[in-house]
Residue, then its C-alpha position, 0 to 999 in steps of 0.5 A: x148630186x151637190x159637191x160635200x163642200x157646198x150643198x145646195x137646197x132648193x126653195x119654192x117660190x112666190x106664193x102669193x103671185x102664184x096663187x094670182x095666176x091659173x089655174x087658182x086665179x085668187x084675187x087679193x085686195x086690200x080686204x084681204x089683208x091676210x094675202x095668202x093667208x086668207x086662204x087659210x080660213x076660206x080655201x086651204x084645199x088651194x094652198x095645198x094645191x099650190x104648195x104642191x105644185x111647188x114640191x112636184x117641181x123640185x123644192x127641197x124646202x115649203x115655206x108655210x102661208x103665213x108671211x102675212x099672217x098676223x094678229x091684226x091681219x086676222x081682227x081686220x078679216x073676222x071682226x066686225x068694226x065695232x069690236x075691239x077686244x084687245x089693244x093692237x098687238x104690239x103696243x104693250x111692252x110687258x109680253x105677260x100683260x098681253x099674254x094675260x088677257x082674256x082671249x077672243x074668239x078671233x085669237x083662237x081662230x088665228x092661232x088655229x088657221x096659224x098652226x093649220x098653215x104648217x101642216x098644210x107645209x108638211x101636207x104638200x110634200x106627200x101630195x107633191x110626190x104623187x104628180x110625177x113630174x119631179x119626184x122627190x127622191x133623196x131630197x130634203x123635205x123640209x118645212x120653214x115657218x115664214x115670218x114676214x117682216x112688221x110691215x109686211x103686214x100693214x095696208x098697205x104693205x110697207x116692207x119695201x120702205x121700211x115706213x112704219x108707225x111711229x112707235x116702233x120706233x120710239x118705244x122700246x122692244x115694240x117689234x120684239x115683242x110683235x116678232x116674239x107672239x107670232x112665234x110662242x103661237x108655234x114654239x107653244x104648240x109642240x106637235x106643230x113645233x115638231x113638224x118645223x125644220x126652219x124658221x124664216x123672217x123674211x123681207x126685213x127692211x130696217x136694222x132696226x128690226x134685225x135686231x129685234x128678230x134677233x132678241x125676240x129668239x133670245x127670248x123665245x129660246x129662252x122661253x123654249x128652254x124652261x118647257x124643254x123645247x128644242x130651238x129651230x136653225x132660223x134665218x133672216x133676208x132683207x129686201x133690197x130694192x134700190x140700186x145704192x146697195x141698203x135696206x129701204x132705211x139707207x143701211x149699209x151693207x156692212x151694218x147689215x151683216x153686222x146687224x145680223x151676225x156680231x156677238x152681243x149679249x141681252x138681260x132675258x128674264x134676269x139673265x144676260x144671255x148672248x143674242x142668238x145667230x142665225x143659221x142663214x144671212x141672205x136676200x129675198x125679193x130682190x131684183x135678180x141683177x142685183x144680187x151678184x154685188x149684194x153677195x160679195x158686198x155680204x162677203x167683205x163685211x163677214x170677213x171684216x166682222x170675222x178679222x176684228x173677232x166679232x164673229x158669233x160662232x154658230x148656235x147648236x140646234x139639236x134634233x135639226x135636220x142634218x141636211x142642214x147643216x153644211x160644210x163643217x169647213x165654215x163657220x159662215x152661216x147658209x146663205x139664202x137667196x131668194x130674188x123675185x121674177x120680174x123683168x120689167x115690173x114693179x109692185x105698187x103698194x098704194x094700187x097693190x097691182x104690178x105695173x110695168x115700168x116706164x122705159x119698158x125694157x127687160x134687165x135680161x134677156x136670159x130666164x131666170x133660172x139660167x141667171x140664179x144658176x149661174x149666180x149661185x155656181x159662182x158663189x159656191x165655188x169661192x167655198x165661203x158658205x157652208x150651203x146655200x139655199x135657193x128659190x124665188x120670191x115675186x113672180x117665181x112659178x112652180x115651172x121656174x123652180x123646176x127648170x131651176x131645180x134642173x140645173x142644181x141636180x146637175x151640179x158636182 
C-alpha cells in the first residue's frame, strides 16, 4: 500500500506507439492526422483492446484517445477537398460566433467519435479486470480526457518546438478558444461529463499556451457553473526536449511553474474571476534522464512562488474522486510524471518515424521502470507533493506499466 503522506497513482502508457506494435500493428501517417484517434471512426474494438491491455497491466488511471483529437483533425479525415463549412477552428475570437454556426455533418461526427473516446476509457476497465494478469482490486479506476497541446495536432505535429501559425500568437485568445471548444464538446455532454475523473492537457510546449489552458478552464468553469456542472481536478504537463532545462519556447523553469501556479485574476463574462489552478503540475514525454533535475528545478520555483505569497491555493472540485486528493499536509499541487521509453531514439516530425540517433548509445543501461521507481521513491520522500501520478508517455508498453506497477505495490 502507498504511504498516507504521498500516495502514488498509476498511469497507463504510450498509446499511439503501442497501437504501432503487435499485436495491433496500426499504421499511421500523415493521412491519419487523428493518430489514435483515427481509430475511433474505423476501429474502436482495437483501442478497447489496447486501452485494456494497459488496465490489465496495473494502471490506476486511462487516459482517453483524444490526444489528437481535434475539429480540423477530423475535417482533413472525413472531408472531401473541396468542402469548407466553417472557417478553421480557432480563428474567430468571439466563441458565440463560432458556436453559432450552422453544424456540419463532420462537427457532429467529431463530437460523437469525441464522446465515444471516453466511454471506450471507462470500457477498458471492466475488460482489463477480466485478463487476469494485474487484477485491479482496491485501485482506482480513473478516467482523464487527454487534450494534447495546439500543436499536437498540426501536420506535422509540432508540440516538441512549440512553431505554430502566426496568429496564435498575434491575436489574442486564439489558443484559449481552441482549448475552450474541444472541452464544452465533453462539459456539454453531461452523461459523458460524469463518466471523467480528470482532465489532462498534455505536452504543452509554450507559456503562452499555460496560460491559455489556464483561461479557457476559467471560462469553462464558469460556463459549467451557470448549467450546474461540476468542474473536474485537471493538470497541465509540458514537453522538455533539450538538455538547458525549458520548453521548446526557451522558457525557464521558474516562468513555467509560474505560469502554471501564481494567482491572477480574468474578466469572464463581465466578471473578474481568479484563473483556476491546476490540480497537477508536471512533465510528460520527456526523456527519463531528465527528469531528476526537472523536478527539483519544479521544487525551487513553487517554494520561490510560494515564500513571495504568490501561490494560488488549490480549487475544491466537488464530487472528485477521493483518491485524488492527497496528502492534506500540501497545499502543492499532484505531480505528474509522465517520460517517454526510448533509449537511443528520437521521432522525427518532418518523416514521422523513430530513428535512432547518431552516437547509437543508450542513456541507461537500467529498464525503465527500475529508473521511474527510483525517481519517484525519491521525490516522495522529500514529502513536498501531496501524490504523485506516474506513467509513461512514447515508446511505454503495457508490460512497462506492469513491472512499473510491481515496484509501486511494494511501497510503504
Amino acid at each position: 500500500m502507498n504511504g498516507p503522506s504521498c500516495p502514488v497513482l498509476v498511469l497507463d502508457g504510450g498509446l499511439g506507439t503501442t497501437l504501432e506494435g503487435p499485436p495491433y500493428n496500426v499504421k499511421f501517417s500523415s493521412s491519419t492526422p487523428l493518430w489514435s484517434s483515427h481509430l475511433l471512426i474505423d476501429s474502436p474494438e482495437t483501442l478497447l483492446a489496447a486501452q485494456s491491455a494497459f488496465v490489465g497491466a496495473g494502471a490506476d488511471v486511462v487516459l482517453t484517445a483524444t490526444y489528437q483529437a481535434s475539429f480540423d483533425g477530423f475535417k482533413a479525415t472525413l472531408c472531401r477537398p473541396e468542402e469548407d463549412p466553417l472557417k478553421a477552428v480557432g480563428t474567430d475570437s468571439n466563441e458565440e460566433t463560432i458556436r453559432d454556426r450552422p453544424k456540419s455533418n463532420y462537427l457532429q461526427t467529431a463530437k460523437s467519435k469525441m464522446l465515444l473516446a471516453v466511454y471506450i476509457a471507462r470500457e477498458a476497465f471492466g475488460l482489463g479486470n477480466d485478463t487476469g494478469e494485474n487484477p485491479h482490486h482496491g485501485r482506482a479506476k480513473l478516467v482523464a480526457l487527454s487534450l494534447g497541446a495546439y500543436g499536437a495536432c498540426m501536420t506535422p505535429s509540432q508540440e516538441y518546438t512549440g512553431i505554430y501559425q502566426p496568429e496564435c500568437f498575434l491575436r489574442p485568445g486564439v489558443l484559449e478558444i481552441w482549448h475552450l471548444l474541444r472541452m464544452l464538446v465533453f462539459q456539454d455532454h453531461w452523461p459523458v461529463w460524469n463518466e471523467i475523473d480528470l482532465v489532462a492537457f498534455e505536452t504543452i510546449p509554450l507559456q503562452l499556451e499555460i496560460s491559455a489552458v489556464r483561461s479557457a478552464m476559467a471560462t469553462s468553469n464558469a460556463s459549467g457553473a451557470l448549467k450546474g456542472v461540476h468542474p473536474k481536478p485537471w493538470y497541465v504537463s509540458c514537453v522538455f526536449p533539450n538538455d538547458d532545462m525549458t520548453l521548446p519556447d526557451s522558457t525557464p523553469i521558474y516562468d513555467v511553474v509560474e505560469a502554471m501556479l501564481a494567482n491572477d485574476t480574468m474578466v469572464v463574462q463581465g466578471k473578474n474571476w481568479g484563473r483556476p489552478t491546476p490540480w497537477g503540475i508536471g512533465i510528460n514525454c520527456t526523456k527519463v534522464s531528465r527528469l531528476a533535475p526537472l523536478i527539483g528545478a519544479f521544487e525551487n520555483a513553487i517554494k520561490r512562488i510560494e515564500g513571495e505569497g504568490r501561490l494560488s491555493l488549490q480549487d475544491k472540485h466537488e464530487g472528485s474522486s477521493k483518491r485524488l486528493q492527497g496528502s492534506p499536509h500540501s497545499k502543492w499541487p499532484w505531480l505528474v510524471l509522465c517520460p517517454d521509453g526510448t533509449k537511443n531514439e528520437e521521432y522525427n516530425t518532418s518523416t514521422q518515424a523513430w530513428e535512432v540517433k547518431p552516437d547509437g548509445k543508450d542513456e541507461s543501461v537500467r529498464s525503465w521502470d527500475e529508473e521511474i521507481f527510483e525517481i519517484v521513491e525519491r521525490t516522495r520522500q522529500k514529502g513536498l507533493w501531496p501524490g504523485i501520478l506516474v506513467g509513461g508517455c512514447c515508446r511505454t508498453s503495457p508490460d512497462d506499466i506492469r513491472k512499473l506497477r510491481m515496484r509501486i505495490d511494494k511501497l510503504e
